[in-house]
N, C-alpha and C positions, 0 to 999 in steps of 0.2 A: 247077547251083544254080537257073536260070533265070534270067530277068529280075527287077529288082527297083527297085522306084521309089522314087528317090532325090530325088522334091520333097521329101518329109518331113522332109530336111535343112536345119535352119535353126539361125540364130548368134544369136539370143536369141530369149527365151520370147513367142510371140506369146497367150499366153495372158494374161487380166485378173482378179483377184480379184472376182468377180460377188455382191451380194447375192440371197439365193434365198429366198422365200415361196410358201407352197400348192406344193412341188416334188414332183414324179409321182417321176422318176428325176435321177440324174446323173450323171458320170462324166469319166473324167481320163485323159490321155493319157501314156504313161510315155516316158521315151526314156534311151537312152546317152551321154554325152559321149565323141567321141572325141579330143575337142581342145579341155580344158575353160579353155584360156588366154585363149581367144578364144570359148569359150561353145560349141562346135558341137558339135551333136548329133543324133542319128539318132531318129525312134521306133521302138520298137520293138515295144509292147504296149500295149493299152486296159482299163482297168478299168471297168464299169459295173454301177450301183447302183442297186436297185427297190427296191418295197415287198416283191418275193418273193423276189426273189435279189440274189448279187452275181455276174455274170460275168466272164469274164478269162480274156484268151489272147494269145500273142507270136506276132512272126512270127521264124520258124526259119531262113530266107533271109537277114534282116537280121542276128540274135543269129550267122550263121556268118560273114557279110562282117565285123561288128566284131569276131572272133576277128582276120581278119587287117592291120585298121586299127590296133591295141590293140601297144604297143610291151611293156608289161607284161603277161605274160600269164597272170600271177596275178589282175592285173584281168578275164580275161575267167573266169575258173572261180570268183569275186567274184559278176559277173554270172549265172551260170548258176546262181550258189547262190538270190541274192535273189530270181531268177524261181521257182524253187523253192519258198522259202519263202512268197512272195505266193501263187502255189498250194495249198498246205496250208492257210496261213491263210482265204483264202477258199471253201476245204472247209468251214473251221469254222465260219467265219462262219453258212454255208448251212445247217450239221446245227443249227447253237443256233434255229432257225426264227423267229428272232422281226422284228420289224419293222423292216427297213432305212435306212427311211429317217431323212433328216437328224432328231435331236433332239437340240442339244446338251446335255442333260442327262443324256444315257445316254452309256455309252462303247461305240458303237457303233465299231468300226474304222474303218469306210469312210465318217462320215456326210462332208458336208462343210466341219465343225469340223476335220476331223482330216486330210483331205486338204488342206484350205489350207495347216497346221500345214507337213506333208510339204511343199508346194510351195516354199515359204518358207525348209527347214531340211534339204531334201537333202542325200545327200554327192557329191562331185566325181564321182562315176559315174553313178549313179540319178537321175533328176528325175522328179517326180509333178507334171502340169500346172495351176493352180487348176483348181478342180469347174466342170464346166460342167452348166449346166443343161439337161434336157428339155422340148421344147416338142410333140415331133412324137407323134401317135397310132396309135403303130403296136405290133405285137406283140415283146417284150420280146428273143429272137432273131433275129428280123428286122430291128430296130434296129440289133443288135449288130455284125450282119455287113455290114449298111451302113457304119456310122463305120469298123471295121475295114478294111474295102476301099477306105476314102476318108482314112482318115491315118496307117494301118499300113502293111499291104501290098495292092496295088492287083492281084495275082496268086494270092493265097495266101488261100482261104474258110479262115476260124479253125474250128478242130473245137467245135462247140455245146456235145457231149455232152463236158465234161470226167471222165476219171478220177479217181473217191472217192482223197483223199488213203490216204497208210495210217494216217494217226493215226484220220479218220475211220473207215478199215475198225474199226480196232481197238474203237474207243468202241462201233462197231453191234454185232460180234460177240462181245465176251466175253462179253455178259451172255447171249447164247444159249447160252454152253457154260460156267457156271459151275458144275452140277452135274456135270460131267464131267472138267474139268482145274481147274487153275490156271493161272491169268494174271497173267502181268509180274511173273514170280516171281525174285527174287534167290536160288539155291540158294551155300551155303558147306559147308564140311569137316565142318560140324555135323549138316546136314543129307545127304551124301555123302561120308563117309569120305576116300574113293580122292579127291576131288575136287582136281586142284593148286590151286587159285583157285577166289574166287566166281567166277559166271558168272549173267549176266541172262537166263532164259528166255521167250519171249513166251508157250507154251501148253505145259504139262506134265500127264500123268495116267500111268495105267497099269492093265493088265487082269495077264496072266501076265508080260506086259514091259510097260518105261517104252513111253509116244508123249509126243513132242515135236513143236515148229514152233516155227519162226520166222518171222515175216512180215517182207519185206524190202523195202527201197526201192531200186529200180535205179536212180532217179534222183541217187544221191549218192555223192561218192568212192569211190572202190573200198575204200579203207581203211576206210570206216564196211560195206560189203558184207563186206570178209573177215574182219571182226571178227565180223558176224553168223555168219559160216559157220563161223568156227572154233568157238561155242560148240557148233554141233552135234555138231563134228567132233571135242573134248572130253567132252560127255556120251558118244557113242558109244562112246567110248575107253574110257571109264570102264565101260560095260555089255558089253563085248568085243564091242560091233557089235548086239545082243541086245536089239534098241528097233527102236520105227518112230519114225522122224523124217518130218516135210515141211519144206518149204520153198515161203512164196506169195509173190509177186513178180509182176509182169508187164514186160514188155520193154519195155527203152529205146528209145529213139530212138538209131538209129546214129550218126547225124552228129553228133549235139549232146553224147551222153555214149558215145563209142568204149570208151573204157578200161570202163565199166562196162555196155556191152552185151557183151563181153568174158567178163566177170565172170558173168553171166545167161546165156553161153550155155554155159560150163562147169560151172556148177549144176544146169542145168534135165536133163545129162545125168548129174550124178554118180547111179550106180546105187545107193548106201547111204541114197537119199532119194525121197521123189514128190514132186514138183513141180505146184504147182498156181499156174494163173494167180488174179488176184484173185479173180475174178468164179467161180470153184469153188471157193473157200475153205469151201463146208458141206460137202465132202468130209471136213474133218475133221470135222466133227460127226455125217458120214452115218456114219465109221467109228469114232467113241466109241459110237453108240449100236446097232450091227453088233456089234462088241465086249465092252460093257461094260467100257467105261474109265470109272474113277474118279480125283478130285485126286489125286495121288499126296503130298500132304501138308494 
């Protein structure tokens, strides 16, 4: 695992509700309670807030040590969701483009209205530390990887360039292939005879056969992955194999999600599908328009 610095461990919040005026940036420091009787807590991720973006990234050394501090260990897969989800959400944040910074009159997610809120009304696992303010004049990643390396982890450079959530993929790419399939399509008995159950499709058309995809998130329970996989594995059934399907995903991290890097690496070889990581996802669009795939409804 390496070494990992454990100054960051501390038994209550050294952090002060600060008032902020003319604020460039801010940003807030998250941490785990492993022993919240007594307040002690780990950090484990930094969130920071511009006028251009939001950044945010954890460190993976610490999120695997409080795997084995954590006596509950539904609280640690708790943890591994909410990092998740702060993920996604600060995708979104980034795709809506609009101005970050503090105005409490907008409901901006991250202003620092809303992260006091958090600071204040945590739950017994998660704590978001008051916003702290920017004073220093420096470039927006190079900042970042400073604070990180100085109250995250003291070992571990945070990756700059995070990966497009999938909700994001999805918002950028349907509208390029609208004249080609349908998206986020609920198929029933009405619309597919043979069908035993509806079934949620992410991308559906057809030329002389159905094409299908699914876009999938490796980062979440296996049971939300084979739920994905069974709808393919359902339509096919139902066309006796006589469709192109894909499948886009890109691979977990092994240490943090085992069971669902598991999952992606038994997918990426099932031969009744191609497999595309995110970032080739105009594959299917290179091959609706190779094709002449139409919505199929």
């Amino acid at each position: 695992m390496g070494k990992i610095c454990f100054t960051n461990v501390f038994y209550i919040n050294p952090f002060t509700l600060l008032k902020f005026t003319d604020m460039n940036s801010h940003y807030s420091i998250i941490s785990a309670a492993i022993r919240p009787e007594i307040q002690e807590k780990i950090t484990i991720g930094l969130l920071f807030v511009s006028a251009n973006k939001v950044l945010f990234d954890f460190s993976k050394n610490k999120v695997l040590a409080i795997k084995t501090l954590l006596d509950n260990q539904n609280l640690y897969k708790y943890l591994t969701e909410t990092i998740k989800q702060i993920e996604i959400s600060v995708g979104l944040e980034n795709s809506k483009n609009n101005t970050l910074l503090n105005n409490e009159e907008l409901p901006i997610q991250y202003s620092t209205g809303y992260l006091s809120y958090m600071n204040r009304y945590s739950n017994n696992l998660i704590h978001f530390s008051a916003p702290i303010q920017n004073d220093l004049d420096m470039k927006e990643e190079e900042l970042f990887n400073l604070l990180f390396n100085e109250y995250i982890d003291c070992t571990t450079a945070p990756i700059q360039k995070k990966t497009k959530s999938i909700i994001t993929v999805k918002e950028e790419f349907y509208p390029q292939i609208k004249s080609f399939y349908n998206t986020n399509k609920t198929i029933t008995k009405q619309d597919i005879p043979k069908l035993p159950m509806p079934v949620e499709i992410d991308i559906i058309g057809k030329n002389k056969i159905p094409v299908f995809a699914q876009i999938i998130d490796f980062e979440r329970p296996t049971y939300n992955i084979n739920h994905d996989a069974l709808i393919l594995s359902t339509l096919m059934n139902v066309y006796n194999s006589k469709a192109k399907s894909f499948i886009v995903g890109n691979e977990p991290d092994k240490a943090v999600f085992p069971k669902s890097h598991m999952a992606w690496n038994d997918l990426r070889v099932w031969k009744q599908v191609t497999f595309l990581a995110v970032d080739e996802i105009d594959g299917i669009k290179n091959y609706a328009e190779e094709h002449g795939v139409l919505p199929l409804f």
